[in-house]
LUMMARFI-731332 format. One record per residue (C-alpha): y, z, x; residue number from 0. Coordinates in steps of 0.05 Angstrom, whole numbers, plus 32768, in hexadecimal, padded with zeros to 4 digits. Each point is the difference from the previous one (the first is absolute). Layout:
residues N
R north   up east   k
R     Y    Z    X NUM
...
END
This chain:
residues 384
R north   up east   k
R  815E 8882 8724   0
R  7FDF 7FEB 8045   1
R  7FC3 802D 800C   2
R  8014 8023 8042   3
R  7FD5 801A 8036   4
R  7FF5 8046 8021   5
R  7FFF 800E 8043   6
R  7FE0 8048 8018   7
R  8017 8014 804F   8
R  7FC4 8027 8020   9
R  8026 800D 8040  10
R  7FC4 8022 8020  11
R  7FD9 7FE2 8042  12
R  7FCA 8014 802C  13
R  8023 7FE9 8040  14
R  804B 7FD1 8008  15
R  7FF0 7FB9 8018  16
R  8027 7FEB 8032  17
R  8024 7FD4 7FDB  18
R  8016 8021 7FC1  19
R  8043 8012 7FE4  20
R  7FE3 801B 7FBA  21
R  800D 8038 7FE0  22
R  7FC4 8029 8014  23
R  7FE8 803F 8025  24
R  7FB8 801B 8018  25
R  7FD5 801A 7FB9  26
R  8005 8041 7FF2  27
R  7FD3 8017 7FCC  28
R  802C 8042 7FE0  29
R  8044 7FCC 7FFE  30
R  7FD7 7FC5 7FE6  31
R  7FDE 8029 7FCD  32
R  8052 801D 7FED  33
R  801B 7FB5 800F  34
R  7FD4 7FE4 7FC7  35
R  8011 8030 7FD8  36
R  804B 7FED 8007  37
R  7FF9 7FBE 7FF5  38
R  7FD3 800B 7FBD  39
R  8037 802C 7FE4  40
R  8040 7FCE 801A  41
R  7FD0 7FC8 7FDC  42
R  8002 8030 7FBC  43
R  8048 8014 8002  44
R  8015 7FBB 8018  45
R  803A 7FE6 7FCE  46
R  801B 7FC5 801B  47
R  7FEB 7FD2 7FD7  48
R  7FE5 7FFC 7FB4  49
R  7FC7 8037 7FEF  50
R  7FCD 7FC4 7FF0  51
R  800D 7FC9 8030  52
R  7FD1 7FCD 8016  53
R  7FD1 8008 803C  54
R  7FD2 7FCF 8017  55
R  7FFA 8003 8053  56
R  7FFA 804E 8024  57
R  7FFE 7FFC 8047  58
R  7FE6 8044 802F  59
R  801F 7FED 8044  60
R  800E 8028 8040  61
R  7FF5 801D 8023  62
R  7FB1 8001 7FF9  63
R  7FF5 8011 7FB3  64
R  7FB2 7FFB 8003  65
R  8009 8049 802A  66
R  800C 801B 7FB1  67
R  7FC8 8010 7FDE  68
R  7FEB 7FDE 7FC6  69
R  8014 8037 7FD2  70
R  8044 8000 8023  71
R  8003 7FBB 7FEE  72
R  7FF2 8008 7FC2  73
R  8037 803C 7FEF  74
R  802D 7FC9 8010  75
R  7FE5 7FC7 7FE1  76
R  8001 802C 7FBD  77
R  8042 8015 8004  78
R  8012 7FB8 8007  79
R  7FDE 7FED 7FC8  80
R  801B 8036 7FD8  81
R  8049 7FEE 8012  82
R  7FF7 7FB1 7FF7  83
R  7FE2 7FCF 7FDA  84
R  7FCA 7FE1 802E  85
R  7FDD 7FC7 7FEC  86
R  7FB1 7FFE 7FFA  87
R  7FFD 7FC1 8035  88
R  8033 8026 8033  89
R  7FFB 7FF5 804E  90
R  7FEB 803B 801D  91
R  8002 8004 804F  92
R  7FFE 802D 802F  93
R  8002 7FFA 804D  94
R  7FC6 801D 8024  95
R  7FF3 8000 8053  96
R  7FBA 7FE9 8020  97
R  7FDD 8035 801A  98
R  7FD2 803D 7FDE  99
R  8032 8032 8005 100
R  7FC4 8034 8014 101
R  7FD9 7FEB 7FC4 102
R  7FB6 7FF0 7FFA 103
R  7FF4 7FB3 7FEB 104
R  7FE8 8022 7FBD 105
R  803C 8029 7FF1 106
R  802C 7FD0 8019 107
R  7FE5 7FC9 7FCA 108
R  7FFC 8033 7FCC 109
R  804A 800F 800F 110
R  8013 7FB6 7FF2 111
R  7FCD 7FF6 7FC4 112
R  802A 803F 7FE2 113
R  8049 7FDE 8016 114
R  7FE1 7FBF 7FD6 115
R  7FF0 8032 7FCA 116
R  8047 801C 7FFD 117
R  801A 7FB9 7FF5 118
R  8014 7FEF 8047 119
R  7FEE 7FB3 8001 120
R  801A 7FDD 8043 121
R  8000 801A 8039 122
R  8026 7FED 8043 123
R  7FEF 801C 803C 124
R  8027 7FF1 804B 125
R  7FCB 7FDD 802A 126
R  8035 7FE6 8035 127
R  7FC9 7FEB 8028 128
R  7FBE 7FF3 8010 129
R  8019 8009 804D 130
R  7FD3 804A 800D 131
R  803C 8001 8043 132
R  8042 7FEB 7FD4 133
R  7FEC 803C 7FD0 134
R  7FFB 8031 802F 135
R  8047 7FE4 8023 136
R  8021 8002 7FB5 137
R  7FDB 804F 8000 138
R  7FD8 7FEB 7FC5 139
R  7FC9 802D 7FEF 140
R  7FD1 7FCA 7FEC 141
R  7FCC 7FC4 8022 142
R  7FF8 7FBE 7FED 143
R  7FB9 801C 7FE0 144
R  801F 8033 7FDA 145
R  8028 7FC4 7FDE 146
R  7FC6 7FD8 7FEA 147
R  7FD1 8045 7FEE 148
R  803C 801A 7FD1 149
R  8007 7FAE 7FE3 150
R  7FBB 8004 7FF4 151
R  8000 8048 7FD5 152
R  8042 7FE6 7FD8 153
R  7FCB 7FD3 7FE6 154
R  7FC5 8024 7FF6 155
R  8037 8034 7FDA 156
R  8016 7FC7 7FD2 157
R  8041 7FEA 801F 158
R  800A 7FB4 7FEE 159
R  8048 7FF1 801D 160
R  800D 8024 804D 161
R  8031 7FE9 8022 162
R  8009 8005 804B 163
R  803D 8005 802E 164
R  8001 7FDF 8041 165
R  8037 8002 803C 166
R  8010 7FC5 8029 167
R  8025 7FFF 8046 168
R  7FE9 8048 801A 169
R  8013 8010 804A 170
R  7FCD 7FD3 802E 171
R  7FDB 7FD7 7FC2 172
R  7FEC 7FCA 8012 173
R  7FFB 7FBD 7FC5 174
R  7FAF 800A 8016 175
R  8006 8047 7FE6 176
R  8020 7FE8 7FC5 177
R  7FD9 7FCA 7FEC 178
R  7FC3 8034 8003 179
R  801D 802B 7FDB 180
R  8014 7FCE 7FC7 181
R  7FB8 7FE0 8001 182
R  7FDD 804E 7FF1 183
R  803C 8009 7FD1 184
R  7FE9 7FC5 7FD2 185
R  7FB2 800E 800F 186
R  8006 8035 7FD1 187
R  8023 7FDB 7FCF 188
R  802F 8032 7FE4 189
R  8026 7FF2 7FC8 190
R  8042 800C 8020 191
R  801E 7FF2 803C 192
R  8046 801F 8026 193
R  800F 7FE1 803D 194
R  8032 8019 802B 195
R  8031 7FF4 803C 196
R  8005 8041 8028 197
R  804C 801F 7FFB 198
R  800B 8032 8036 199
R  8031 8035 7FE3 200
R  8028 802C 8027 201
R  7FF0 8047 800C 202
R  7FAC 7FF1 7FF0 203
R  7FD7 8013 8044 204
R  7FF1 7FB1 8007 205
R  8041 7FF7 8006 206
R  8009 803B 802C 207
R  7FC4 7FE3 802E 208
R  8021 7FB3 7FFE 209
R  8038 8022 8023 210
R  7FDB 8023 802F 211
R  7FD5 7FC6 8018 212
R  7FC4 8023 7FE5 213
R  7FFC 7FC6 7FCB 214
R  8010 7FB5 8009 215
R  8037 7FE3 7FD0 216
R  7FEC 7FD8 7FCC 217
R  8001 7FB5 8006 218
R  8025 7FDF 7FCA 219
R  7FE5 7FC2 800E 220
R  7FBD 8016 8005 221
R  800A 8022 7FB5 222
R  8021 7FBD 7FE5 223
R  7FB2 7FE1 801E 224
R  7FE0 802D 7FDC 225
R  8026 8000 7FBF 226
R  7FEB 7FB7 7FFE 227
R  7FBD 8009 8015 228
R  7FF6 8036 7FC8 229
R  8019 7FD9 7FC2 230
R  7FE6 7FBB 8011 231
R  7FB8 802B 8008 232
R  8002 802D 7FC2 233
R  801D 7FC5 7FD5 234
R  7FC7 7FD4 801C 235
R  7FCD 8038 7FE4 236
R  8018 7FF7 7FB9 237
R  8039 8033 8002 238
R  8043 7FFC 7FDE 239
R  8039 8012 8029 240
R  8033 801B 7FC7 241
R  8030 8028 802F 242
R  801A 7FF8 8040 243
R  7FC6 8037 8020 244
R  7FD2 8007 7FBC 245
R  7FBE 7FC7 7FFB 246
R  7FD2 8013 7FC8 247
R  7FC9 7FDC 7FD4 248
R  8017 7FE1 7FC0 249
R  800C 8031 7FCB 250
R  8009 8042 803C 251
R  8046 8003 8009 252
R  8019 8043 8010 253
R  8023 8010 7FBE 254
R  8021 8039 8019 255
R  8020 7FDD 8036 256
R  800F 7FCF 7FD9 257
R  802F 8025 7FDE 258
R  8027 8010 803F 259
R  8014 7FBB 8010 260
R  8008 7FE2 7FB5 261
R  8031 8032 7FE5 262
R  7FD2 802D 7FDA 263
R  8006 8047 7FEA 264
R  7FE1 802E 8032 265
R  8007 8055 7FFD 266
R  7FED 8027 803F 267
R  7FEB 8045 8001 268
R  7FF9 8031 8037 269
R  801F 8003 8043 270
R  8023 7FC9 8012 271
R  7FF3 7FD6 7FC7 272
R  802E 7FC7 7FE7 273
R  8008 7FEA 7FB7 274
R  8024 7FC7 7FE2 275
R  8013 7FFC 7FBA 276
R  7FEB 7FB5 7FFB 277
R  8057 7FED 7FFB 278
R  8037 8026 802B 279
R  7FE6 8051 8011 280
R  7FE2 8007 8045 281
R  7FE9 804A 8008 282
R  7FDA 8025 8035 283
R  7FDE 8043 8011 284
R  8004 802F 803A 285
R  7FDA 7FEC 803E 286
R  7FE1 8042 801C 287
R  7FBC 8010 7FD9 288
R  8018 8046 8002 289
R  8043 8003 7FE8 290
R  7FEA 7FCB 7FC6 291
R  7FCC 8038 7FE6 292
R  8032 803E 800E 293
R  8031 7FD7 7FD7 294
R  7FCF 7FF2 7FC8 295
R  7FEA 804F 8002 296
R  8048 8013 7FFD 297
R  8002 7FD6 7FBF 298
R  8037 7FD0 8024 299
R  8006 7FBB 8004 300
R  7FDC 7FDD 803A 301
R  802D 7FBB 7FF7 302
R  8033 7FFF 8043 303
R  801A 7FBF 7FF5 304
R  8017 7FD7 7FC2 305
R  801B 7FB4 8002 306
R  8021 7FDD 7FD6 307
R  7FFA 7FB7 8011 308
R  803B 7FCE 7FF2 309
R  7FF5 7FB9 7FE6 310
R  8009 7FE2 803A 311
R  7FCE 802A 8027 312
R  7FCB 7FF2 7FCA 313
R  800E 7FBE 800B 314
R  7FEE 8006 8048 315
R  7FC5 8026 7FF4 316
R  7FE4 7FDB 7FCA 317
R  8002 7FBD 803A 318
R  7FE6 8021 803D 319
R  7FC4 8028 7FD8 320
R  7FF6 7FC1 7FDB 321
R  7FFC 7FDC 8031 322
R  7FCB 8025 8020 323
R  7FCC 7FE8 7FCD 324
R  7FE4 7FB6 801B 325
R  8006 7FEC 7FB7 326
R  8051 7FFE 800F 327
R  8038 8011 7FCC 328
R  800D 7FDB 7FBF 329
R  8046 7FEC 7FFA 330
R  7FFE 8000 7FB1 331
R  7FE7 804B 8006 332
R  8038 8012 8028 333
R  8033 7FDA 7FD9 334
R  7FE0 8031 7FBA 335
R  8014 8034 8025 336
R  803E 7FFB 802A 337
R  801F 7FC1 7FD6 338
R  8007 7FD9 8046 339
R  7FDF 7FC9 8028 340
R  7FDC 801B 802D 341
R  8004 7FBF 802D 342
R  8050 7FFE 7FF9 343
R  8001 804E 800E 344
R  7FDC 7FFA 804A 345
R  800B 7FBD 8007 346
R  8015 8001 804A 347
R  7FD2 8035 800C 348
R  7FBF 7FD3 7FE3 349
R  8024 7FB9 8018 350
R  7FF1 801F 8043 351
R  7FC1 801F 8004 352
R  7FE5 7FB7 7FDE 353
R  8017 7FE0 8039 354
R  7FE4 802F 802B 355
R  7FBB 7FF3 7FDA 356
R  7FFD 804F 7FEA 357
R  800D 7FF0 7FB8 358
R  7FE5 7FCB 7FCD 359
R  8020 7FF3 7FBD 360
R  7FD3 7FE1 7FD3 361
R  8022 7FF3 7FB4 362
R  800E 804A 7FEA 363
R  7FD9 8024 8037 364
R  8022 8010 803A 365
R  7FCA 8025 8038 366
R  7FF1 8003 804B 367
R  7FD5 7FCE 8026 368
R  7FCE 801E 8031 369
R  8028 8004 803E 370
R  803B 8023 7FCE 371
R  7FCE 8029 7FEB 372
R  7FEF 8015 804F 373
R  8056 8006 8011 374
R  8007 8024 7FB5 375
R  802A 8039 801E 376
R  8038 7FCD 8013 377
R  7FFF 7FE2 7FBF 378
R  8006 8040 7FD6 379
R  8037 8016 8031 380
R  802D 7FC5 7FE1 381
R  7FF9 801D 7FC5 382
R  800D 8048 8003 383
END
């Protein structure tokens, strides 16, 4: 059996970005304090899937789930690791923001030093930039100095792999701006890098302030520039670029994520958490922090979707995630599982895109080239 990952949802904030579409809401400390207790009893009671099975990735996202306290970390961690199997060598991450959070530098490191402790042992934290003006636009909380003071006390607490995420193609950046902010990026030589192109989502205030005039629109163009700029700089500083927005040292991919795009196993607990059973069962949780717990309290289920995926849609999904990893897609793998050529299967589909230069066959391996990598969305779309 595939060891599968976990994936906690922290849906708690300090203040909404501009830009996000997440399934979060301002911290609250009674509800977070009944919200992790929800999730540590769905995690106990949780019978989806064999009693013992095999963990080897747990993921805290968000949300912001460095607002927990350690020891709410660690109810959940334990009930984790008294429902599943978790191996002694797991990835453990959890996303943290910059900033101090009203914390003295000492209680702030002793905070992380008791996170290490706990077994928490990456951390990735959203940087977006080192721009002090383009935080306060996206209605970040941070500075760029908060960024490199909390880099700096991940180390000094023991953290060996920190990743950092990065946005390209905000409202007015300029490629100057961006460049900078790559360049202090790899300064602190992080372990892990996730680059991304800005997507403006309906219904988020930066999309309510594009419309408005408040904000400029993106420039696609520009964000193409900048894609370029980023992975021909991070590759140049040793960096592996193993997915279409992921660049990490050898030996630092993100496991977890990993999973995502490869097929893996993955359960999700608390609101708005997705699982996948690893072969054809898609389920999800409720999206409102509070109606998750209430559920959970009323001893009900908190799953308000279930899919059952046909053969030809796991097909689909198992080009267009696969094809996400820069490493491409092995045709014999597919063929083990499906019992088809993957190259006769799509082969309009990939006859085009190679003579558009967006996809390279090489033997078995079938992958995107850089500029496929940078029009990905148009690829996958062929294929779902």
């Amino acid at each position: 059996m595939n060891h599968a990952g976990v994936y906690i949802h922290i849906p708690f904030c300090r203040s909404r970005c501009s830009y996000c579409d997440f399934a979060t809401g301002m911290y609250q400390t009674a509800l977070a304090e009944r919200y992790v207790q929800a999730v540590a009893r769905e995690i106990t009671a949780w019978e989806e899937v064999d009693k013992c099975a095999p963990v080897d990735t747990i993921f805290f996202g968000g949300g912001t789930p460095s607002l927990l306290s350690p020891t709410q970390i660690d109810s959940i961690l334990q009930a984790v690791r008294g429902r599943f199997d978790v191996s002694s060598d797991a990835e453990v991450t959890l996303e943290i923001n910059p900033g101090d959070g009203g914390l003295s530098p000492a209680a702030r490191l002793e905070t992380l030093r008791e996170l290490r402790r706990l077994g928490i042992k990456r951390a990735s934290f959203g940087a977006q930039t080192f721009d002090d003006d383009e935080l306060r636009h996206l209605g970040r909380m941070h500075t760029s100095e908060d960024i490199q003071r909390t880099f700096s006390e991940l180390r000094e607490a023991g953290l060996e792999n920190v990743n950092f995420d990065l946005i390209a193609g905000l409202p007015g950046q300029s490629i100057e701006t961006w460049s900078t902010n790559v360049d202090k990026a790899l300064a602190l030589k992080p372990e892990h890098l996730s680059l991304y192109l800005l997507d403006v989502h309906e219904g988020t205030p930066l999309a309510d302030q594009i419309k408005r005039g408040q904000r400029p629109m993106p420039d696609d163009d520009l964000a193409a520039e900048m894609y370029r700029l980023m992975i021909e700089r991070v590759c140049a500083a040793g960096y592996e670029h193993y997915e279409i927005s992921n660049f990490c040292r050898p030996g630092y991919e993100a496991r977890h994520n990993t999973k995502y795009w490869t097929g893996g196993p993955y359960y999700g607990f608390g609101s708005s958490a997705h699982s996948y059973d690893g072969e054809f069962r898609r389920w999800s949780n409720e999206r409102d922090a509070a109606r998750y717990t209430e559920a959970i309290e009323g001893k009900g289920t908190p799953v308000v979707e279930r899919v059952v995926l046909t053969e030809s849609e796991m097909r689909a999904e198992s080009v267009f995630l696969g094809l996400r990893m820069m490493r491409g897609i092995n045709a014999e793998s597919y063929h083990a599982r499906f019992g088809s050529d993957l190259r006769e299967a799509y082969r309009d589909e990939l006859s085009r895109f190679r003579e558009a230069g967006l996809v390279e066959i090489d033997g078995e391996l079938i992958r995107l080239t850089r500029s496929g990598a940078l029009m990905s969305n148009e690829v996958f779309a062929a294929f779902v």
